[in-house]
C-alpha positions in Angstrom: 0.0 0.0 0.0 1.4 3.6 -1.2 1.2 5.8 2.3 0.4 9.5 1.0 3.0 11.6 1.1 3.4 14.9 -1.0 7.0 14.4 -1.9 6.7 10.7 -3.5 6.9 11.2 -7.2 5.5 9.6 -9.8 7.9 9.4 -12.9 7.4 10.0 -16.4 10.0 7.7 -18.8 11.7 10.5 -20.1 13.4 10.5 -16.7 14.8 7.3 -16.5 15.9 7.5 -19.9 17.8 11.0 -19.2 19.0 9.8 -15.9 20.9 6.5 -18.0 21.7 9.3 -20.5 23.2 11.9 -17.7 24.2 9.4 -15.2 25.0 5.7 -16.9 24.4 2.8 -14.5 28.0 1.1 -15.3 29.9 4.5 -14.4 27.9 6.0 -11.3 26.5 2.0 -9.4 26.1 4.7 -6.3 23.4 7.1 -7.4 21.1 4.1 -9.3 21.7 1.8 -6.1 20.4 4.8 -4.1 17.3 5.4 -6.7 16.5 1.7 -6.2 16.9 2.2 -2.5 14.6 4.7 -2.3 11.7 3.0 -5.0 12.0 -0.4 -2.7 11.2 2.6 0.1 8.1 4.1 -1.9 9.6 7.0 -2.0 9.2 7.3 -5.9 6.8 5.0 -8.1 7.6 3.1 -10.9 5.3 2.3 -13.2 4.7 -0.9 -15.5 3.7 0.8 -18.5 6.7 3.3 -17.8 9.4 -0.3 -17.7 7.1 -1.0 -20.9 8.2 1.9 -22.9 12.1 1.6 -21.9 13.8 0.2 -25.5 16.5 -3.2 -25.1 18.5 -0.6 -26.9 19.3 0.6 -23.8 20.3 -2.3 -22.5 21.5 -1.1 -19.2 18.5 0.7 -18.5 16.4 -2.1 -19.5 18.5 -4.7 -17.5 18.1 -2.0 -14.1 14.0 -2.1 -15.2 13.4 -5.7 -15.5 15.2 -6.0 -11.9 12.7 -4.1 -10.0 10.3 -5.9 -12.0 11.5 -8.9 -10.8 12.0 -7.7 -7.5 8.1 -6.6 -7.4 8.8 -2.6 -7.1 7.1 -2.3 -10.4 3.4 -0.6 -10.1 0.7 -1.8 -12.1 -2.0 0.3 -14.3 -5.4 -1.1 -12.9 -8.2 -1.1 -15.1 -9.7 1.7 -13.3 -6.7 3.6 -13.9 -7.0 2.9 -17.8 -10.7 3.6 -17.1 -9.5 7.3 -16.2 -6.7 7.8 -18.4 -8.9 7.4 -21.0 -11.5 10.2 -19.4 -8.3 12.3 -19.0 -7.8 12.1 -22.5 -11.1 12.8 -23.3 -11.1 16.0 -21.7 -7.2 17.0 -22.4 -6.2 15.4 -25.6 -2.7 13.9 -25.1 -2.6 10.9 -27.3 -1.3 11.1 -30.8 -3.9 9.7 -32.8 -1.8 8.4 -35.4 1.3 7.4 -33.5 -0.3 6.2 -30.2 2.8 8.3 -28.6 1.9 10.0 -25.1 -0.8 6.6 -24.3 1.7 6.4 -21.3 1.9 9.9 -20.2 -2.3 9.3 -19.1 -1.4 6.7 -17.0 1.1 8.4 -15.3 -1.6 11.5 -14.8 -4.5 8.7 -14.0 -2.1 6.8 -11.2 -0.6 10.2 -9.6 -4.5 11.7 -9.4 -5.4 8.5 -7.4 -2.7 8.3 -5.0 -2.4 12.3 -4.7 1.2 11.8 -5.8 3.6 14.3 -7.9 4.8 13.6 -11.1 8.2 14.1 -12.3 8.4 14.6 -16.2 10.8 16.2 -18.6 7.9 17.1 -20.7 7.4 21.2 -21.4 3.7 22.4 -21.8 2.3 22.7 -24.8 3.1 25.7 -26.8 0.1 26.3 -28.8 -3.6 25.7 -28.2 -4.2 23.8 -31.0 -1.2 21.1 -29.8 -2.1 18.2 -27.7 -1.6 18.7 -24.0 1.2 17.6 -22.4 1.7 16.5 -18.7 2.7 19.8 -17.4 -1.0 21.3 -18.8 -2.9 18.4 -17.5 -1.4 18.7 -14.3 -2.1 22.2 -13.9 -5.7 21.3 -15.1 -6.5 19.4 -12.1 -4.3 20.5 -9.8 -1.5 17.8 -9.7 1.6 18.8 -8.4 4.8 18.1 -10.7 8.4 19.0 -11.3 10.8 19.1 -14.1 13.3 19.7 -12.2 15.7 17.1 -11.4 17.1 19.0 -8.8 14.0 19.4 -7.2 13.1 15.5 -7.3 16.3 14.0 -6.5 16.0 16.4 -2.8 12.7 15.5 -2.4 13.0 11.9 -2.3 16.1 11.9 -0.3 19.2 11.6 -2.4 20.3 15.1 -2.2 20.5 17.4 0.9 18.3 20.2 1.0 
């Protein structure tokens, strides 16, 4: 069971792939053992459809993934989740029709609106009204508190001081 907390994140994959892309796993074992210290502590969630979108391309980062799969500190998309990221996108078209790209990113809204958690993406707001809405607009739209701020995250969840 998640405990509420404001400061437990929910992260969008953009994230893990720039952390593996700022910070690789075979060069910096310290920082990625403390981010899987702190997900086995709840402190940040880890969703199964975000593992789902992370490429064997990047093997390392797919390798780290499939461990905290296999260690069960992987969250699952319920169906009432779907249920509501679908309503989400209803209401705040985010899903690229054509490509199916951003499916994900309403899963990460629908989970952190259900838990009262924040969401950590990369993602910048849209920057016309006639683009699809990205996290950062949704999250404003009902009230969700997110960063994209790494900085930010990485204090809040304990692996920076203040």
């Amino acid at each position: 069971m998640i405990m509420p907390n404001n400061k437990i994140y929910v992260i969008d994959t953009n994230i893990l792939i720039n952390f593996s892309d700022w910070v690789p796993i075979r060069l910096n074992n310290i920082f990625w053992n403390d981010l899987e210290g702190l997900l086995a502590k709840d402190r940040w969630i880890l969703l199964d459809v975000v593992v789902g979108e992370i490429k064997s391309s990047n093997k390392d980062l797919h390798n780290w993934c499939m461990k905290q799969k296999n260690n069960d500190r992987v969250k699952k998309i319920e169906d009432n989740d779907r249920n509501r990221a679908v309503e989400i996108n209803n209401n705040f078209p985010m899903i690229d029709e054509t490509t199916g790209r951003s499916t994900v990113d309403t899963y990460v809204i629908a989970y952190a609106e259900k838990h009262n958690l924040k969401i950590f993406s990369k993602e910048s707001g849209r920057a016309l009204d006639n683009q699809l809405f990205k996290i950062p607009d949704v999250c404003k739209e009902l009230s969700i508190p997110y960063t994209r701020t790494p900085k930010v995250f990485l204090r809040e969840v304990g692996i920076t001081p203040n």
